[in-house]
Every structure is written in structure tokens, then in C-alpha cells.
N, C-alpha and C positions, 0 to 999 in steps of 0.2 A: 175697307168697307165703309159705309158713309154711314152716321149714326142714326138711329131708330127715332122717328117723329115724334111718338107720344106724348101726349102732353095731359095731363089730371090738373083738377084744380084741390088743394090743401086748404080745407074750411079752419079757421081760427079756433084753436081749442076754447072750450066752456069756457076755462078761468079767465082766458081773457075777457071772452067777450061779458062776464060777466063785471069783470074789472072795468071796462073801459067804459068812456062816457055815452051819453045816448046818440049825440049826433055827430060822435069821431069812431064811430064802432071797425075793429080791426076787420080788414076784407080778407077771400080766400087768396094763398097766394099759389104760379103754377109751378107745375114741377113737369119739366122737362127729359124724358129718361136720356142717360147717360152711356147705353149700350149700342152694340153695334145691330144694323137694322135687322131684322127676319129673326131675332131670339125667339125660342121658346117657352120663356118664364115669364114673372113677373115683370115690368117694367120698372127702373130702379133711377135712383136721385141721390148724391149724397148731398145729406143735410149740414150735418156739424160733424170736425173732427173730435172725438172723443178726449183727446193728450192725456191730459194730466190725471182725469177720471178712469178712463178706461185704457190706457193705453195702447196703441193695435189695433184700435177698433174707430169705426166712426156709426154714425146712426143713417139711416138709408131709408127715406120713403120706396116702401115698394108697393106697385098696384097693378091691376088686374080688374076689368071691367066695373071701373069707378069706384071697388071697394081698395082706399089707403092703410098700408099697417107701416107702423115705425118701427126700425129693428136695429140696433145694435150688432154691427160685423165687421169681422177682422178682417183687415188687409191683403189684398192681394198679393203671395210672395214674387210672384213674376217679376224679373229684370228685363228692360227692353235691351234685346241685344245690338241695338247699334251705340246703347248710350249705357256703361253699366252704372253707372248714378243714378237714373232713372228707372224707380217702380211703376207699377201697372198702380194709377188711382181705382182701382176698383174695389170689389167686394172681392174675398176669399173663395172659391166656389162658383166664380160670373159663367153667364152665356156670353157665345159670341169671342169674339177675340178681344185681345187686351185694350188696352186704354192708347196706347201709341197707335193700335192697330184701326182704332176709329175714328173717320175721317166728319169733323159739324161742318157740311157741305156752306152754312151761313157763314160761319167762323172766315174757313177759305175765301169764302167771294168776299167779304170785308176785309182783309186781310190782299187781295189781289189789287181791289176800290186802291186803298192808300199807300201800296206801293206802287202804283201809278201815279198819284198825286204827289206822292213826298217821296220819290226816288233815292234821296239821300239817309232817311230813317232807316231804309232796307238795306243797304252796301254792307255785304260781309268783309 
């Protein structure tokens, strides 16, 4: 499945913008959700891995009709079964299919770009 378009913009919290100078003021930055297309939840972004703080957990913009909330959520125990090293990067609980399971249709066509151009990068 090829991943979900959504895009929100993340306004700079107060303390920044209170911190920062008048004419370098921090801008919104976007968040592009991370799930596969047609979910029916919130749309979701991981922000930071949590490690050493939280262990298991990373912090996740999620939104829904322009309102953003930060959340703190564990890991997806999912193993992709072609690869068992590889975990699903998602949240604990996601919609949609796993993380292996969705296809960033841009990712691909950039990705196709340079191995036509650099044929030798690509050779397995």
C-alpha cells in the first residue's frame, strides 16, 4: 500500500519563539504522516526516539483536522517476516499495515531516478 499524503504544518512552541531573536524567529516545520493511505485515525509522524528517557517509546505528532497533539508511544512489537531483524517503526496499536508494508511512492521514483543514473550504486 503506498503511504498516506497528509501533510500538517508544526508551529514552534512559545519558549522558542519567545527565546529567539526578532528577525531569525523559528518557522512551522511539516509533518508528513507515516502510515499507509485510507487509515482511519489520526495521522501520525515520529518525532524523537525516546532511548535512554523512555525507553520503547518514541514521541509521535499526531493530527486530525489541523489540531496537533505530541504523544509519547511504545513501539511496535511487529517483526517483518521476510527480514526477522527488522521491527515495524511504528507506534504500538497503528492503523493500516506495518511499516515494511508502506510503500513513499516519492521515496521509489527517487530511488528508480539514481539507479538509472548510477547503475553501479545499485548491483547486488
Amino acid at each position: 500500500m503506498n503511504q498516506c499524503t497528509a501533510v500538517a504544518l508544526l508551529p514552534p512552541p512559545e519558549h522558542a519563539l519567545a527565546l529567539s531573536v526578532p528577525d531569525r524567529r523559528p518557522e512551522a516545520g511539516h509533518l508528513l504522516c507515516e502510515l499507509g493511505e485510507g487509515h482511519d485515525e489520526a495521522h501520525a509522524t515520529m518525532l524523537w526516539d525516546e532511548g535512554g528517557g523512555r525507553p520503547g517509546s518514541a514521541v509521535w505528532a499526531r493530527w486530525r483536522a489541523g489540531q496537533v497533539r505530541l504523544l509519547p508511544l511504545p513501539w511496535c512489537a511487529g517483526r517483518d517476516p521476510g527480514n526477522a531483524d527488522a521491527a515495524c517503526g511504528l507506534f504500538a496499536g497503528h492503523p493500516s499495515g506495518h511499516d515494511w508494508e508502506v510503500t513513499d511512492p516519492t521515496d521509489e521514483a527517487i530511488t528508480r531516478e539514481l539507479a538509472r543514473r548510477h547503475p553501479r550504486l545499485f548491483r547486488r
